[in-house]
PDB file of N, CA, C and O in Angstrom:
ATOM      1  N   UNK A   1      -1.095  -9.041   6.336  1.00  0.00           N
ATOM      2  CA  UNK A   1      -1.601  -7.717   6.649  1.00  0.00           C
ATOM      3  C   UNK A   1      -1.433  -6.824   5.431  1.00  0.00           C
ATOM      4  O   UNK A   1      -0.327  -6.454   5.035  1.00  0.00           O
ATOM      5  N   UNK A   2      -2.632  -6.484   4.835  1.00  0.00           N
ATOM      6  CA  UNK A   2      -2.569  -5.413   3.579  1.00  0.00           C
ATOM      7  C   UNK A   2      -2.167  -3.587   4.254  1.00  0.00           C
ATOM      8  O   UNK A   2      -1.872  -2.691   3.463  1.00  0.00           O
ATOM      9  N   UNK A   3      -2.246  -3.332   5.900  1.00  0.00           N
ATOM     10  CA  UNK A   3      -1.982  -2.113   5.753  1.00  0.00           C
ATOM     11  C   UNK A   3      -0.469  -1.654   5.473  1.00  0.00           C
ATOM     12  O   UNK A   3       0.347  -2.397   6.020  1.00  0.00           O
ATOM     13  N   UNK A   4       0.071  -0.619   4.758  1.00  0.00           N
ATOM     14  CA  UNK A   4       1.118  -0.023   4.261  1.00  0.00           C
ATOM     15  C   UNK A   4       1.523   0.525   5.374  1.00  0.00           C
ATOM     16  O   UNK A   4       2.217   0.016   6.254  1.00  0.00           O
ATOM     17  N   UNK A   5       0.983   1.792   5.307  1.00  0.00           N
ATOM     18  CA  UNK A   5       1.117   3.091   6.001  1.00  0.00           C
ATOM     19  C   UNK A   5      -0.181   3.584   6.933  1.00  0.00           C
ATOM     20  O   UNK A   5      -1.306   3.189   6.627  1.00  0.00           O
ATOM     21  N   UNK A   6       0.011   4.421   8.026  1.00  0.00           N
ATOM     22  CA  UNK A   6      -1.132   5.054   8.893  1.00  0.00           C
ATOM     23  C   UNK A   6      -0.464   6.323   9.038  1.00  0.00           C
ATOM     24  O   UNK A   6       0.714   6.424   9.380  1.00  0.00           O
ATOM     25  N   UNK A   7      -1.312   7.397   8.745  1.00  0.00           N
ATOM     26  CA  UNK A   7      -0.969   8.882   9.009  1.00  0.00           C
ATOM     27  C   UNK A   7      -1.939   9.094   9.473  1.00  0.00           C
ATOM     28  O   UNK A   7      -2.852   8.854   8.684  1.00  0.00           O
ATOM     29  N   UNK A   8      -2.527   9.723  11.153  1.00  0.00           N
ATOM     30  CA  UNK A   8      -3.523   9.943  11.449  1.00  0.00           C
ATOM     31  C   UNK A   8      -4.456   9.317  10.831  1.00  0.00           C
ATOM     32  O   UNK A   8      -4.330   8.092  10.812  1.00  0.00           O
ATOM     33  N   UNK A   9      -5.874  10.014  10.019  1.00  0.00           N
ATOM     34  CA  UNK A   9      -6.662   8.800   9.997  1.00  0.00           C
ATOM     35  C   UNK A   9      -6.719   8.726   8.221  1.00  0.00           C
ATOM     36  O   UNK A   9      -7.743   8.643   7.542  1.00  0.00           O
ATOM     37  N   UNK A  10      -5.579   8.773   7.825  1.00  0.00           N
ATOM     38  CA  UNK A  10      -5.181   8.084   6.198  1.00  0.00           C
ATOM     39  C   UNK A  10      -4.603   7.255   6.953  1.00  0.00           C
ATOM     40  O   UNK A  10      -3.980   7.337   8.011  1.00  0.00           O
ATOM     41  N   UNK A  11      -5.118   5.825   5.738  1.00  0.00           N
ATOM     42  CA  UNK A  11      -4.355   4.312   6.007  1.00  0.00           C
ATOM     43  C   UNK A  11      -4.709   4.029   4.237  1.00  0.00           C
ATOM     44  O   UNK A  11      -5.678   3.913   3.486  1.00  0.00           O
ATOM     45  N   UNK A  12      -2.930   4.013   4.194  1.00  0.00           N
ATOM     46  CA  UNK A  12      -3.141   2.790   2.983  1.00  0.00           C
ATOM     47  C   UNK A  12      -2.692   1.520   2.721  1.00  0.00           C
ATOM     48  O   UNK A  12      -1.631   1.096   3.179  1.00  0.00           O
ATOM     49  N   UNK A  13      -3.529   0.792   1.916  1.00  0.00           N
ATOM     50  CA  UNK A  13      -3.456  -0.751   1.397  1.00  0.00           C
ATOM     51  C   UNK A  13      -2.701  -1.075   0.794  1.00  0.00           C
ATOM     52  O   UNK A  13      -1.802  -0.255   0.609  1.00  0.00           O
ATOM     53  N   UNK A  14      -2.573  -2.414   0.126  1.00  0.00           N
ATOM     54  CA  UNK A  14      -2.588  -3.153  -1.016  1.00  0.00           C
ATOM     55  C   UNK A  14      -3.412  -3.996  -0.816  1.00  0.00           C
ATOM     56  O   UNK A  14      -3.475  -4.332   0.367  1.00  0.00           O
ATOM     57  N   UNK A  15      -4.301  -4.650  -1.692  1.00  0.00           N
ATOM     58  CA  UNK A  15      -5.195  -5.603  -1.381  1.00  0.00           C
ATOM     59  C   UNK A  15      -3.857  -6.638  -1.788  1.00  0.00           C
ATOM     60  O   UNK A  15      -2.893  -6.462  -2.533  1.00  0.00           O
ATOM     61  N   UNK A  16      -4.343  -7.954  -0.811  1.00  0.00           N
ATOM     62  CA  UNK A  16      -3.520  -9.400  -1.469  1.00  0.00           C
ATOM     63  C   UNK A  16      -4.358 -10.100  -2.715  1.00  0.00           C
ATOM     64  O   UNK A  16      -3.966 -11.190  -3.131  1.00  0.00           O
ATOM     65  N   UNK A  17      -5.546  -9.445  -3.322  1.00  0.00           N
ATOM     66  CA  UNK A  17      -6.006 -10.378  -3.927  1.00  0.00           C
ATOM     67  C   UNK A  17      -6.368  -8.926  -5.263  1.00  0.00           C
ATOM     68  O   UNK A  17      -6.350  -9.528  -6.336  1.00  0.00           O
ATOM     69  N   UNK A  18      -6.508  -8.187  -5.406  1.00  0.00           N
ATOM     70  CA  UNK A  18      -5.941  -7.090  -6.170  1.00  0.00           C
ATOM     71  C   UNK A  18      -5.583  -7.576  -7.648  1.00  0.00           C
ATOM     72  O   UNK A  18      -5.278  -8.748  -7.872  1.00  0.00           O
ATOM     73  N   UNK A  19      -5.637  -6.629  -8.610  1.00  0.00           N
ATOM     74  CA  UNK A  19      -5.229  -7.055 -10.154  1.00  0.00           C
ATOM     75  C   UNK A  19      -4.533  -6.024 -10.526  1.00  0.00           C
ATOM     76  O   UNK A  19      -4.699  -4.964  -9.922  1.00  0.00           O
ATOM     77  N   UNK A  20      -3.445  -6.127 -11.784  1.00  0.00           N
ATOM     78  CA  UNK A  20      -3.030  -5.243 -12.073  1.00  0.00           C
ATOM     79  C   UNK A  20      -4.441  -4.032 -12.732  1.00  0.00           C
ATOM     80  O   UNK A  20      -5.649  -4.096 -12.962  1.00  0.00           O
ATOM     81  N   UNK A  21      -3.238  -2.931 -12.820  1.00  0.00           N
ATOM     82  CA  UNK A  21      -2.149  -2.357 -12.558  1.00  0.00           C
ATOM     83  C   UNK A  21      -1.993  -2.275 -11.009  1.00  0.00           C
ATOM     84  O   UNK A  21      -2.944  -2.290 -10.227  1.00  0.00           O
ATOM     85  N   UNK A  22       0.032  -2.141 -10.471  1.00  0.00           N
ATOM     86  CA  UNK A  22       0.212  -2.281  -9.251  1.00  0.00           C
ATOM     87  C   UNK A  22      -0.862  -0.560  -8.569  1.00  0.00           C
ATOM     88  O   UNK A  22      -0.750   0.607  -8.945  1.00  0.00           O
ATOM     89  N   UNK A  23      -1.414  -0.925  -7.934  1.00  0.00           N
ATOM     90  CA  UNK A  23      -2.004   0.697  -7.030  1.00  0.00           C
ATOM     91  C   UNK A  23      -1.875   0.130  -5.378  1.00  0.00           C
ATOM     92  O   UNK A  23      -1.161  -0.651  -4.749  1.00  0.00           O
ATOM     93  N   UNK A  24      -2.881   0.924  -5.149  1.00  0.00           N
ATOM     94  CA  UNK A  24      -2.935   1.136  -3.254  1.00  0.00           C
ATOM     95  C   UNK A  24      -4.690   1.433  -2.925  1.00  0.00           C
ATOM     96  O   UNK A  24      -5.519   1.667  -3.804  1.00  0.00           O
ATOM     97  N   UNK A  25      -4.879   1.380  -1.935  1.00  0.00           N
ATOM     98  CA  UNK A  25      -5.752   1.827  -1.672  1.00  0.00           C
ATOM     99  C   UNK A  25      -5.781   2.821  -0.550  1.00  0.00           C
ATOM    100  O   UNK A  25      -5.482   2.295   0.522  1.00  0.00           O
ATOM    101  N   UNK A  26      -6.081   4.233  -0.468  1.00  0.00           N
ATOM    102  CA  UNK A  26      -6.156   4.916   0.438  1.00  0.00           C
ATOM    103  C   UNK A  26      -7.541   5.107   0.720  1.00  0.00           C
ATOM    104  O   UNK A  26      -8.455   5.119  -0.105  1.00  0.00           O
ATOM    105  N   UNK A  27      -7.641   5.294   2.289  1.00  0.00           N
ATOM    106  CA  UNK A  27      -9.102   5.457   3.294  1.00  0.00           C
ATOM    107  C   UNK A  27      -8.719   6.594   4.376  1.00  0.00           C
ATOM    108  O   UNK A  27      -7.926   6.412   5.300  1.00  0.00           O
ATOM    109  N   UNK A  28      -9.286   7.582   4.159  1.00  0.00           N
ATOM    110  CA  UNK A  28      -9.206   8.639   4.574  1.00  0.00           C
ATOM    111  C   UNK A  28     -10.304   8.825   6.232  1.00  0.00           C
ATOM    112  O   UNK A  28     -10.683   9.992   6.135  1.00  0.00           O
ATOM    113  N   UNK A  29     -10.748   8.411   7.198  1.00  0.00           N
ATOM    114  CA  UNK A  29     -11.628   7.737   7.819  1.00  0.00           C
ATOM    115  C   UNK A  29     -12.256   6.721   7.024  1.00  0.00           C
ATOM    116  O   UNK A  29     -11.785   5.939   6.198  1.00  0.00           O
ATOM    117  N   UNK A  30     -13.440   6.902   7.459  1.00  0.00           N
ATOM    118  CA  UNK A  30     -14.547   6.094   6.739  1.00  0.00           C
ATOM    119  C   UNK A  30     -15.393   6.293   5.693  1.00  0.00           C
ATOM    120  O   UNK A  30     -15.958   5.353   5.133  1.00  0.00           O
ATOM    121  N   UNK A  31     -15.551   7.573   5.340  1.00  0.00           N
ATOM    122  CA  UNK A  31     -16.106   8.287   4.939  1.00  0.00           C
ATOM    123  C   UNK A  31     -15.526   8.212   2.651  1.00  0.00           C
ATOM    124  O   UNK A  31     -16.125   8.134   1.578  1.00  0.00           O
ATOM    125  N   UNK A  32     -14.074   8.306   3.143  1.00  0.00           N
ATOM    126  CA  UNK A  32     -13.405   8.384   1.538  1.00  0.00           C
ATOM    127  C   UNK A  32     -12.404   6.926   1.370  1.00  0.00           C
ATOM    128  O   UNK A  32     -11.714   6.311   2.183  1.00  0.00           O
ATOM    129  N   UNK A  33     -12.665   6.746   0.090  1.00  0.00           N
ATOM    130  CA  UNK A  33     -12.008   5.724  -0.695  1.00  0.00           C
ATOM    131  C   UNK A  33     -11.519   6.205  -1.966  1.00  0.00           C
ATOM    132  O   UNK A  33     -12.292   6.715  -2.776  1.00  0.00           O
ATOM    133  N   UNK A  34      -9.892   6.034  -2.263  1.00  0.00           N
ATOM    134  CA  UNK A  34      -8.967   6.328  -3.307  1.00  0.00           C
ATOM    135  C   UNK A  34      -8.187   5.223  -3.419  1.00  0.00           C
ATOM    136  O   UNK A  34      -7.732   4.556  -2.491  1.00  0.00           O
ATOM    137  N   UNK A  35      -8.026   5.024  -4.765  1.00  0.00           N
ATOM    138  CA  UNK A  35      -6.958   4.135  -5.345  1.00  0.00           C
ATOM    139  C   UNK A  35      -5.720   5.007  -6.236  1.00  0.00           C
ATOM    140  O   UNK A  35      -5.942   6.100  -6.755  1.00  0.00           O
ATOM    141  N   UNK A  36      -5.121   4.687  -6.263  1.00  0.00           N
ATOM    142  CA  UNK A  36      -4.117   5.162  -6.642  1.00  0.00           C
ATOM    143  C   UNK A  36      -3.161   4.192  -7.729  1.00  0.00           C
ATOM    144  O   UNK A  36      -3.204   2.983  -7.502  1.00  0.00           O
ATOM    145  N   UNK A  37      -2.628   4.479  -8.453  1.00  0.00           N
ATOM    146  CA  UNK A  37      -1.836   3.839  -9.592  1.00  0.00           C
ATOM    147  C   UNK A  37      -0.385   3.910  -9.368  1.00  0.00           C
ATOM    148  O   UNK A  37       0.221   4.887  -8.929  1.00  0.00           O
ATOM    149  N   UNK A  38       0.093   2.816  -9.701  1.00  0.00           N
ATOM    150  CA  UNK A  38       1.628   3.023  -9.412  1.00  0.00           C
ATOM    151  C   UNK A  38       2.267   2.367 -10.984  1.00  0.00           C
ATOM    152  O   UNK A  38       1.906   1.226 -11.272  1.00  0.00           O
ATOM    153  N   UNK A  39       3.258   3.155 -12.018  1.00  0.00           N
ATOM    154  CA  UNK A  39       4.344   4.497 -11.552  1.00  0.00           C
ATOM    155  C   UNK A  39       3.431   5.470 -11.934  1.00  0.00           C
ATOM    156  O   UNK A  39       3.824   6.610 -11.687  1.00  0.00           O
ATOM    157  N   UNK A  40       1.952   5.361 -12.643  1.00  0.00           N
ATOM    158  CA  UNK A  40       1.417   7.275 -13.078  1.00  0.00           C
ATOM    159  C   UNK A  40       0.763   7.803 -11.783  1.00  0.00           C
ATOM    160  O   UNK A  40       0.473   8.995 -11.681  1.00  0.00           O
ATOM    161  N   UNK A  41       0.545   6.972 -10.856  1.00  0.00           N
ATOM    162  CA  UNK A  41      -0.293   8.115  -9.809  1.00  0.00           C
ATOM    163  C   UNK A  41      -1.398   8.489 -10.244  1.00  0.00           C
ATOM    164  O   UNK A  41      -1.896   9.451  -9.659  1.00  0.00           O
ATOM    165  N   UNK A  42      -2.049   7.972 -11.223  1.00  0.00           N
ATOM    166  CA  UNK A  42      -3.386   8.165 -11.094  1.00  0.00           C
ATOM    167  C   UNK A  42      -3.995   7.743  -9.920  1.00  0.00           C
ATOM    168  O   UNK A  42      -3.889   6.713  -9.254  1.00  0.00           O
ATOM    169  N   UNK A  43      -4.936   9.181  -9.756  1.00  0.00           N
ATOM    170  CA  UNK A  43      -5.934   8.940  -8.546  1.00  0.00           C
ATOM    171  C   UNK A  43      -7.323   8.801  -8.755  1.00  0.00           C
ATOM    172  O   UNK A  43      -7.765   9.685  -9.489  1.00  0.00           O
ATOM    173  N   UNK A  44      -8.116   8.028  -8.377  1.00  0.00           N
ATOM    174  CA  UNK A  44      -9.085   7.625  -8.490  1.00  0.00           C
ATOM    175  C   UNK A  44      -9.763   7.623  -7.193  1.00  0.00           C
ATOM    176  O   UNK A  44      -9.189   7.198  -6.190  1.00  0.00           O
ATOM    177  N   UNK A  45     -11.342   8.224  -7.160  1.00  0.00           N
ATOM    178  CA  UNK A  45     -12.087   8.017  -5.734  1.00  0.00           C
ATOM    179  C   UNK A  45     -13.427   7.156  -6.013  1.00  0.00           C
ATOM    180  O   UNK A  45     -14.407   7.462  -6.693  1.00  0.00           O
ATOM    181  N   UNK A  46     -13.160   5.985  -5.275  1.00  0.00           N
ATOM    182  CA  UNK A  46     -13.790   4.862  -4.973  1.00  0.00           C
ATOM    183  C   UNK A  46     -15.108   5.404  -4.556  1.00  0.00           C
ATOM    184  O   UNK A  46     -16.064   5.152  -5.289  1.00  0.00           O
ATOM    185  N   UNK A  47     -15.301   6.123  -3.469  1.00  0.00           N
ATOM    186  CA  UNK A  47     -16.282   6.454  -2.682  1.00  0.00           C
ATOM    187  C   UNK A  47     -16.092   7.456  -1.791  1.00  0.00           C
ATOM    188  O   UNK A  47     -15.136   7.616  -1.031  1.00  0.00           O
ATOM    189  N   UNK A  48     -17.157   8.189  -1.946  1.00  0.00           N
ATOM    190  CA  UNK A  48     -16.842   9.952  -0.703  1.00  0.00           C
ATOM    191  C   UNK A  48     -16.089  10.943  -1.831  1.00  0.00           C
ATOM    192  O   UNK A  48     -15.858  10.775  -3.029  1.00  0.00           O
ATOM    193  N   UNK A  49     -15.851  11.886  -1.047  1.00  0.00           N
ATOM    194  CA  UNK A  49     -15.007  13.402  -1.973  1.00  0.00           C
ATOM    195  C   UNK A  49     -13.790  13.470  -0.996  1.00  0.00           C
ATOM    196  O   UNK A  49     -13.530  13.227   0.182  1.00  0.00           O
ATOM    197  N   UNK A  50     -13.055  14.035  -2.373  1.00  0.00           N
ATOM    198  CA  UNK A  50     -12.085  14.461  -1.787  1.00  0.00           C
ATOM    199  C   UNK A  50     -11.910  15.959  -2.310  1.00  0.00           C
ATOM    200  O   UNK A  50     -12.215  16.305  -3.452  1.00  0.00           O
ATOM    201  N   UNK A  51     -11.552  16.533  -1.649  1.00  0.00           N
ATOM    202  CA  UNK A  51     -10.677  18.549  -1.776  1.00  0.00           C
ATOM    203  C   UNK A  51      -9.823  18.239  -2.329  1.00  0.00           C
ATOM    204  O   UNK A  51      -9.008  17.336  -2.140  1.00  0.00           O
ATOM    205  N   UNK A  52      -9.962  19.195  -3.308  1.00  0.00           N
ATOM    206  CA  UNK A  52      -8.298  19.794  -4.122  1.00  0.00           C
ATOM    207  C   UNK A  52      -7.222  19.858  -3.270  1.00  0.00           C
ATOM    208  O   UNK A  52      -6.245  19.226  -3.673  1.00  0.00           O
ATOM    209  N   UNK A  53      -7.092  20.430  -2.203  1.00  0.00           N
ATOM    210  CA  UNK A  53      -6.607  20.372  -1.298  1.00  0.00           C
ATOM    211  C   UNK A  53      -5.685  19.042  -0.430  1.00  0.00           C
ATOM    212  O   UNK A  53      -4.784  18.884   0.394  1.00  0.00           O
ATOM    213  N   UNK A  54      -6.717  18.228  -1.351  1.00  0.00           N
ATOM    214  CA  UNK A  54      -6.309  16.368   0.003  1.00  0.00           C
ATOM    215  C   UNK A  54      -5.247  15.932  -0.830  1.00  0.00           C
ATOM    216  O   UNK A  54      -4.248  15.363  -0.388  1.00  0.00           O
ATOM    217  N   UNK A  55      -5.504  16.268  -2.398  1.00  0.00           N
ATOM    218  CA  UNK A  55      -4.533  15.249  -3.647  1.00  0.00           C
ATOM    219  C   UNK A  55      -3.481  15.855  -3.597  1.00  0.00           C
ATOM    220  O   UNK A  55      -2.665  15.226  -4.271  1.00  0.00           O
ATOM    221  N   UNK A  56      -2.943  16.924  -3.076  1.00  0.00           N
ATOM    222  CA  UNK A  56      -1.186  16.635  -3.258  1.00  0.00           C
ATOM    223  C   UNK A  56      -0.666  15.878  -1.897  1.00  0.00           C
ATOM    224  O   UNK A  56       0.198  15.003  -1.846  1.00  0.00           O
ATOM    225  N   UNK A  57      -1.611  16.585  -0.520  1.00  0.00           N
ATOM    226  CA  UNK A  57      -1.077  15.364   0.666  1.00  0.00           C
ATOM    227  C   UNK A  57      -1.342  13.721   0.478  1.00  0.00           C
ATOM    228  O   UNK A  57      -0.874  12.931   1.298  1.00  0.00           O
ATOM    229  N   UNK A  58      -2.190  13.240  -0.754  1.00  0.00           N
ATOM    230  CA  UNK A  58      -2.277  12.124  -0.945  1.00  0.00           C
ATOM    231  C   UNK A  58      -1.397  11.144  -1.447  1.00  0.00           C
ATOM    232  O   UNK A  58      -1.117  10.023  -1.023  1.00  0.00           O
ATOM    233  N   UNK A  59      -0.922  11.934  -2.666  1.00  0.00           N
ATOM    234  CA  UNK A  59      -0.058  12.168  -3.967  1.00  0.00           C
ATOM    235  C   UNK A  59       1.538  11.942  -3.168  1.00  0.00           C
ATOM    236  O   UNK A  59       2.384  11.172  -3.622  1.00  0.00           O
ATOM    237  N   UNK A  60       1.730  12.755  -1.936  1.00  0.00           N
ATOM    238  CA  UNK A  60       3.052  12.844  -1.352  1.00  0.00           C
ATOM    239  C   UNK A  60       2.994  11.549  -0.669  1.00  0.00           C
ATOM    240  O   UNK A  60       3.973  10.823  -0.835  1.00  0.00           O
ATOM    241  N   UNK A  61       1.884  11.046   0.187  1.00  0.00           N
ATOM    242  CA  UNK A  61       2.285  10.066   1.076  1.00  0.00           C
ATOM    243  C   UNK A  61       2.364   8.860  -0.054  1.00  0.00           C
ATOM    244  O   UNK A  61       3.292   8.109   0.247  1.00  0.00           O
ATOM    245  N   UNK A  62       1.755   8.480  -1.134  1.00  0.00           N
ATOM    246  CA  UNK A  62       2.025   7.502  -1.892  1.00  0.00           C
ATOM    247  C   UNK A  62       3.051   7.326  -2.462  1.00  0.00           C
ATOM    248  O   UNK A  62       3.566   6.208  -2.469  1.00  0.00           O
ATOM    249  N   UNK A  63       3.738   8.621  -3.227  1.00  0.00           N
ATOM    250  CA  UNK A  63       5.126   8.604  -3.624  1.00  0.00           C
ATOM    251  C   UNK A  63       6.550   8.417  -2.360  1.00  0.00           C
ATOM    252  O   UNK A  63       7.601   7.786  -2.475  1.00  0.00           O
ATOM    253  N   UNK A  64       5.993   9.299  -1.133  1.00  0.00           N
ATOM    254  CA  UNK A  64       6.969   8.805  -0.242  1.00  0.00           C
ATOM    255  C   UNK A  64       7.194   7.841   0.300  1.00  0.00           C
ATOM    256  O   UNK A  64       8.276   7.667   0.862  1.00  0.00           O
ATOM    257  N   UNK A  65       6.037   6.756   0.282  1.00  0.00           N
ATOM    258  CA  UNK A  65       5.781   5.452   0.196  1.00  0.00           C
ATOM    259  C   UNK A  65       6.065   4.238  -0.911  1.00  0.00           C
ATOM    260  O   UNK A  65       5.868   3.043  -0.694  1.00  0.00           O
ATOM    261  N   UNK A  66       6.473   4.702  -1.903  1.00  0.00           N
ATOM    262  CA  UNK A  66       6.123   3.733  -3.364  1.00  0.00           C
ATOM    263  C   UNK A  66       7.110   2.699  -3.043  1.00  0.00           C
ATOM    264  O   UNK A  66       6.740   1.666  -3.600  1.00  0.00           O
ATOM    265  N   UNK A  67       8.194   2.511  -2.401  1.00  0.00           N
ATOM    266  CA  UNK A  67       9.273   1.632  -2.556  1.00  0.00           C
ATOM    267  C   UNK A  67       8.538  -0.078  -1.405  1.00  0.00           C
ATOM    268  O   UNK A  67       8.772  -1.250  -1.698  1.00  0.00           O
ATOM    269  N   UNK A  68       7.599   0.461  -0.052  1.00  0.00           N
ATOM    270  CA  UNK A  68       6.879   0.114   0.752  1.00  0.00           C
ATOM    271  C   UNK A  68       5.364  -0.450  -0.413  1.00  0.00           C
ATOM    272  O   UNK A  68       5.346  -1.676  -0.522  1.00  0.00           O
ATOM    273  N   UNK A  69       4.676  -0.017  -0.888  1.00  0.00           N
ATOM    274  CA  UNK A  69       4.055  -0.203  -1.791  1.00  0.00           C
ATOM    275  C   UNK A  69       4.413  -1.044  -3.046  1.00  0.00           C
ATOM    276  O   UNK A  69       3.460  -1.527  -3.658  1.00  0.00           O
ATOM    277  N   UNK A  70       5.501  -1.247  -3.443  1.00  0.00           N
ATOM    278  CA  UNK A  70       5.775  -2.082  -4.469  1.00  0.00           C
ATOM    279  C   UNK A  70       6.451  -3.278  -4.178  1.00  0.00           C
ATOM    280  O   UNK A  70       6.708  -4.191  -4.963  1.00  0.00           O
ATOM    281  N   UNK A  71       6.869  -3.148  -2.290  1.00  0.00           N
ATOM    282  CA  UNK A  71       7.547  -4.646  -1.929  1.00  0.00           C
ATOM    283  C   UNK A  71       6.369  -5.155  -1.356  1.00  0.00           C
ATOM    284  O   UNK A  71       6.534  -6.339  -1.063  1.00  0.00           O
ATOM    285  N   UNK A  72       4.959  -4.634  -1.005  1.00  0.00           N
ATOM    286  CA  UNK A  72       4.007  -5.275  -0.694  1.00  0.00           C
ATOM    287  C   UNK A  72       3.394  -6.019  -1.682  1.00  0.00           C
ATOM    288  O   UNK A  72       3.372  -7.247  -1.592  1.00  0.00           O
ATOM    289  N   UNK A  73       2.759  -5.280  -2.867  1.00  0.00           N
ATOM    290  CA  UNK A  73       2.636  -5.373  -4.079  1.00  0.00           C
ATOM    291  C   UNK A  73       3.088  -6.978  -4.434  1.00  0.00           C
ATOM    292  O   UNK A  73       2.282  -7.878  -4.671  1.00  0.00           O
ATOM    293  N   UNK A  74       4.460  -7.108  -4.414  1.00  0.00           N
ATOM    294  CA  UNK A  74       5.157  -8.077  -5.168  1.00  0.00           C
ATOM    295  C   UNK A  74       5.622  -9.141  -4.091  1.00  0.00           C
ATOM    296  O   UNK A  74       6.362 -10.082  -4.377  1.00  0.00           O
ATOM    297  N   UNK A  75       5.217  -8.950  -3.075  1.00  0.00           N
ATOM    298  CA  UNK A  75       4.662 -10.171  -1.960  1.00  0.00           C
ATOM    299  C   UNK A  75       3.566 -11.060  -1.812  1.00  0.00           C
ATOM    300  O   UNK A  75       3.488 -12.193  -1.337  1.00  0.00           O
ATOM    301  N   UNK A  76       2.442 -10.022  -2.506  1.00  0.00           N
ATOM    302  CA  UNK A  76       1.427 -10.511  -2.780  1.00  0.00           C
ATOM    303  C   UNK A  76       1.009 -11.116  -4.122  1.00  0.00           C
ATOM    304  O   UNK A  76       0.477 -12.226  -4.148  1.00  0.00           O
ATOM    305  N   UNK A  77       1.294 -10.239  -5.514  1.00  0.00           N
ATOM    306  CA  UNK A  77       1.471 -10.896  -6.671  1.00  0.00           C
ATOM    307  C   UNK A  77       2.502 -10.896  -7.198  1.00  0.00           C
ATOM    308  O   UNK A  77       2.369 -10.302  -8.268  1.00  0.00           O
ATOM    309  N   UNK A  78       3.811 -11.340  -7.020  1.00  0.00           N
ATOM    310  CA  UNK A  78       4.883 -11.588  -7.519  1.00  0.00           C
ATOM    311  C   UNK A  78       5.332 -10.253  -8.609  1.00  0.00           C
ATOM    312  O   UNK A  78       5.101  -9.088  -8.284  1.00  0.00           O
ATOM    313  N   UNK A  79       5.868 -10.545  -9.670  1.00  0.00           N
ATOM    314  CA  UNK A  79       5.951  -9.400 -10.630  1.00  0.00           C
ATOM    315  C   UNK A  79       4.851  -8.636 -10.725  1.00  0.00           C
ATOM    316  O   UNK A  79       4.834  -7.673 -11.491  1.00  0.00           O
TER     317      UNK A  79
END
């Protein structure tokens, strides 16, 4: 199972088949797609918009997440 986390209707990933660098994938409904970088947090949108507004609640759930995110990460590709 690649899902991480579910906050209402944010759900984020890791893909198992994924390349570096370690990131995530966040899906905001259906509508938005973000990846995210792990340790810079670069954010990146896949598909759809996001508000100025969405990237620090994005930004928080990934960092309050990163420890969940990097044991998935390294389940799936080792180092």
């Amino acid at each position: 199972m690649s899902k991480i986390f579910e906050c209402g209707d944010i759900v984020i990933h890791v893909w198992p088949k994924d390349h570096k660098p370690v990131r995530c994938h966040i899906f905001l409904g259906d509508d938005v797609e973000i990846k995210v970088s792990l340790p810079d947090y670069n954010l990146t949108v896949v598909k759809g918009y996001l508000y100025e507004s969405e990237v620090s609640e994005i930004l928080d759930l990934v960092k309050g997440n990163r420890h969940e995110i990097g044991k998935a990460w390294r389940k799936f590709h080792g180092n």
